[in-house]
N, C-alpha and C positions, 0 to 999 in steps of 0.2 A: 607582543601580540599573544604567546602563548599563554603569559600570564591571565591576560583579560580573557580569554577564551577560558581558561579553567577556571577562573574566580564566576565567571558566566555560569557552566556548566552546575561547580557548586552550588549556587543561591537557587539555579531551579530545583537540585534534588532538593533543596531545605523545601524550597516551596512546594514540592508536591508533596513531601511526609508533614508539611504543615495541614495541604489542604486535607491528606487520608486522616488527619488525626482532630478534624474540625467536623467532617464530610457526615460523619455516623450523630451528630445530634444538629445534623441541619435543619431547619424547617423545611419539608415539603412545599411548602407555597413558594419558596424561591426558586422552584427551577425555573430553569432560562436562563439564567444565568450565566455567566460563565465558568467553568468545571475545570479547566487545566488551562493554562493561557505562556504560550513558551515562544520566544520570536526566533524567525530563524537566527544562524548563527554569520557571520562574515562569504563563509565559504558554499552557504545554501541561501543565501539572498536572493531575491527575484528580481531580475531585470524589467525593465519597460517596457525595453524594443527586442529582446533578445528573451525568449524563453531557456530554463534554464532548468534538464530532467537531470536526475541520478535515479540508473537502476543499481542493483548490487546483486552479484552472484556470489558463488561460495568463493571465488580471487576478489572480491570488492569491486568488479569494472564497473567505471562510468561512462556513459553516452549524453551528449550534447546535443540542442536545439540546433535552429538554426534563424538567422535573423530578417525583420522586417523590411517591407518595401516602404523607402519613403516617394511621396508625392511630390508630383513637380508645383513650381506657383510662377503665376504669368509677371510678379512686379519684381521690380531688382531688389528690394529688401527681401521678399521671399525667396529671392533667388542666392541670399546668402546667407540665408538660414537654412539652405536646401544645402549648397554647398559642405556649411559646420557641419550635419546631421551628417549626409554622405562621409563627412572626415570620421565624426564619431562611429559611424556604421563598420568600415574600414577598418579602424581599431579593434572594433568586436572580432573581427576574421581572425586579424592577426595579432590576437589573445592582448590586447593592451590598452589601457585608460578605461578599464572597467567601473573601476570605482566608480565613473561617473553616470553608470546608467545601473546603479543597484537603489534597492530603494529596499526598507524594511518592512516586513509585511507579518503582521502576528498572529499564528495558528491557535486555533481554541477552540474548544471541545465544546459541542453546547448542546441544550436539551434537543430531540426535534420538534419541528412548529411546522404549523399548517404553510407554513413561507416557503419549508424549506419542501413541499412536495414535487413539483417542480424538475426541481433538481436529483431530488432521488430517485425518481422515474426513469430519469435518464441513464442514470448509472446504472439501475435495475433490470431495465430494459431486457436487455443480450442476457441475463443471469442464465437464461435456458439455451442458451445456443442459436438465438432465432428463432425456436419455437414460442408459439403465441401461448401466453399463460397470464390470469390475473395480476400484471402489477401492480396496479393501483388499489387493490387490495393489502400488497400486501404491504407498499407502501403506508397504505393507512392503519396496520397492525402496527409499525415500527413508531409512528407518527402518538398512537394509541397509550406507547410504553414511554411513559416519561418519568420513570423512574429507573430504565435500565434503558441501553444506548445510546452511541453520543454522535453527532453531525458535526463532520472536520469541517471549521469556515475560517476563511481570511478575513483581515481586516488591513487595510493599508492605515487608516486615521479613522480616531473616534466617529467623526462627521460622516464618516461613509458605510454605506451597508454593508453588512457579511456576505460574504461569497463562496456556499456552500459546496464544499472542491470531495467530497466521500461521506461513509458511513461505515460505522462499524457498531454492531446488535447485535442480538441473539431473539432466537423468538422459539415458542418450542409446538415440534412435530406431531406434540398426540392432540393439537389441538385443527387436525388435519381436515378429520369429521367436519368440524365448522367451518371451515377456511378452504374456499377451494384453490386457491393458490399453493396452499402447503400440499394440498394432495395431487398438486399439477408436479412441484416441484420433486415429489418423490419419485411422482411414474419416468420423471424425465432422470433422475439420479439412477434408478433401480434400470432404468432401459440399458447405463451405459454403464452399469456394471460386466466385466470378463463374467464367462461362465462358470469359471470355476470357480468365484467369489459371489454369484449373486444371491446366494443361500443368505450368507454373512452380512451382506451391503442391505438385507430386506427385511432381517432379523433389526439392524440397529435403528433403520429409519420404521419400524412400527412399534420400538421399544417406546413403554411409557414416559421414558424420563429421557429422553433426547433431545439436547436443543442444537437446534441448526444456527451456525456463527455466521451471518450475512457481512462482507466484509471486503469493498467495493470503496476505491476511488481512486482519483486521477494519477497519472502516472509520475506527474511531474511533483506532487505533493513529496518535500522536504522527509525523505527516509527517519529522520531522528523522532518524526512522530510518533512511531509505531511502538517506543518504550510503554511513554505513559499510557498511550490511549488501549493498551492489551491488560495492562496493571487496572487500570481505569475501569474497563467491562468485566472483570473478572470480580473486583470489586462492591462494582454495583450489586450482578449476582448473589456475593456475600451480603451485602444491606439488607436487597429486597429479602432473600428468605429469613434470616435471623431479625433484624428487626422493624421489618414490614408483612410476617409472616407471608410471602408471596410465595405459594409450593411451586406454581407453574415454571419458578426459577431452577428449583431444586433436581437441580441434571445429575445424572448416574454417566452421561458421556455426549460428545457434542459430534457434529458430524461439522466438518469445514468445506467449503468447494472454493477454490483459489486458482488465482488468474497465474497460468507460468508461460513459460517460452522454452523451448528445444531451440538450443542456439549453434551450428555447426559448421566448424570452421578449422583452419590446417595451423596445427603448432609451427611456430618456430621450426626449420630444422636443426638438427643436433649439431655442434660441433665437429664430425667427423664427417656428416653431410656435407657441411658448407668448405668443408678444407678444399686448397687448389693443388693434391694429390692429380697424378693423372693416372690412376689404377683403375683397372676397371672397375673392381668392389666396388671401389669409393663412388661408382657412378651409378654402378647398380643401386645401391646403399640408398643415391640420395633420389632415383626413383622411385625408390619405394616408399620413402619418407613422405615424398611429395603429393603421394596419392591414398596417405591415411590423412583421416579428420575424427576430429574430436567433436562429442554433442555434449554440452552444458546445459542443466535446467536453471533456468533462471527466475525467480521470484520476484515481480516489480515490489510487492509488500514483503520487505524484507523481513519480517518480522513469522512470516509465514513459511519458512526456512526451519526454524524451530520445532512450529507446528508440524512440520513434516518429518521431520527426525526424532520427534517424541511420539509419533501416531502410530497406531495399535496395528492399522491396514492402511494401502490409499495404491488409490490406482489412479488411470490417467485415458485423456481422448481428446483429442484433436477438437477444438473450439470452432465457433459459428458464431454468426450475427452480429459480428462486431467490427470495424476498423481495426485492423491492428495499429498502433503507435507508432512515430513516426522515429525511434528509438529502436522499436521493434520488427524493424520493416522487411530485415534479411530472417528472420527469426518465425517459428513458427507455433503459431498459435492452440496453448493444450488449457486443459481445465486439468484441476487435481481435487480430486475426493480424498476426505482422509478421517480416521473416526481417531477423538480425541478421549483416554480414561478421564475423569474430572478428577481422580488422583494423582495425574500428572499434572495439574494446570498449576501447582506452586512450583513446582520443579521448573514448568513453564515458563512462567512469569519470570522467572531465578535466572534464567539464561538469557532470557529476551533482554533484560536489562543488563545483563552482562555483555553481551554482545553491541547492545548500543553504545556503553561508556567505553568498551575497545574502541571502538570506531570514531567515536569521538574523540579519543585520545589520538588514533591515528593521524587525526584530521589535524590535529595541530600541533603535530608534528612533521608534516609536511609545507 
């Protein structure tokens, strides 16, 4: 299995330095197409009945679904088809005969289309915390750019439609004047800037050359996406201005705003905690153990981990308007602001894929 899992791994990098070394004299008229096309791997497969999230923090932790109700049927053949299913259900609990409810489902990047508005609305939605602001505005700007942004959709079989699961864009700020969504979006950034940053946070969102990276989707969406589809935008960027002369591209620094979690929770105790000493120390000891806790920021878009350890500034506040995730349930809900140099985004990109091919490597080797 390991083998096949890295013979996998390799043919998609071939495949995406095939597609960056084809991409720069494409014809324009094909977009729609499909732009990167990579299936999940054995260990990110999608169940049927059993949904199936991976978040990742700076330890890699993963968190699990949980599975479906089946229905009852009034005749004795359904009633032993109810039975099988209840046995296969059962299985899922207790971690075995999976194989038989995975199914392959293939992630691809693809232009947006008026299909996919819909669906980007919804994700966009909460983008302000619950505050009411133009979405469908500005859905129809990202919708606009079909030569830069890509919409994450599934595909089980050719025969069936895409199933548009995120997005990731860039659109840019000085064109705020005309857009009143972007100049909704600022007042609501600039509001939740600290005070002793808002000089800074107000200086970058009315700088000429700033594009805001919108960058939104489900939680459950297969982690290993986040390599190509950052390689992919940053990409496009490079196309549009050198050989689509598009200046509107042409960023001096991008501003991010990304979904995270304060996750907090009590370590392990220590060895000397847990020992069956009857000293008082040792009971004192493990009092005290008991009653620290640890807070984790955790990134569903793991890929935005990076972005934040390469940002110039970034601050944080407490999220609104949204469901939290059923992943994220104990966890509490932040937004992160973060202003990116676009001198860092090779460095960027340089890590973000290094960080995925660990993880993949981890993966199978486990």
């Amino acid at each position: 299995h390991s083998f096949i899992h890295r013979a996998r791994w390799l043919l998609f990098q071939i495949g995406v330095v095939t597609l960056n070394a084809t991409r720069a004299i494409r014809a324009r008229t094909e977009k729609g197409s499909n732009k990167i096309r990579t299936t999940m791997p054995p260990s990110k497969k999608k169940k049927t009945k059993k949904a199936t999230t991976t978040t990742t923090t700076k330890k890699n932790s993963q968190k699990g679904g949980k599975k479906g109700a089946v229905e009852n049927s009034e005749s004795d053949d359904d009633e032993e088809e109810e039975d099988e299913e209840e046995d296969e259900d059962e299985s899922d609990v207790d971690g075995e005969d999976d194989d038989d409810k995975f199914i392959d489902v293939e992630i691809e990047f693809v232009t947006p289309r008026e299909e996919h508005f819909i669906n980007l609305k919804s994700y966009l939605t909460s983008y302000c915390d619950g505050s009411q602001y133009n979405v469908s505005e500005l859905v129809d700007m990202i919708l606009k750019q079909d030569n830069v942004g890509s919409v994450i959709a599934s595909r089980v079989s050719a025969e069936e439609e895409e199933d548009p699961l995120g997005v990731l864009t860039v659109v840019s700020l000085d064109k705020a004047k005309e857009f009143k969504c972007l100049a909704e979006i600022k007042a609501h950034i600039a509001k939740k800037a600290p005070k002793e940053e808002a000089k800074l946070v107000r200086d970058a969102l009315n700088a000429n050359k700033t594009g805001l990276i919108l960058s939104e989707r489900l939680v459950n969406v297969p982690q290993d996406v986040g390599g190509p589809l950052v390689k992919q935008l940053f990409d496009e960027i490079k196309w549009a201005v050198k050989d689509e002369k598009k200046k509107e591209f042409d960023f001096d620094q991008y501003i991010l705003v990304s979904r995270c979690f304060l996750d907090t929770f009590r370590p392990p105790l220590s060895m000397d905690a847990t020992s069956s000493g009857g000293k008082k120390n040792n009971n004192n000891k493990r009092k005290k153990d008991e009653k620290e806790e640890v807070t984790e920021l955790v990134f569903p878009n793991l890929e935005d981990e990076i972005f934040y350890e390469e940002s110039q500034w970034s601050f944080m506040w407490e999220a609104g308007g949204e469901d939290k995730p059923q992943e994220f349930e104990d966890s509490k809900p932040m937004r992160m602001c973060m202003l990116i140099d676009a001198k860092d985004v090779e460095t960027i990109c340089k890590e973000v894929q290094r960080m995925f091919l660990a993880l993949s490597i981890e993966n199978e080797e486990k």
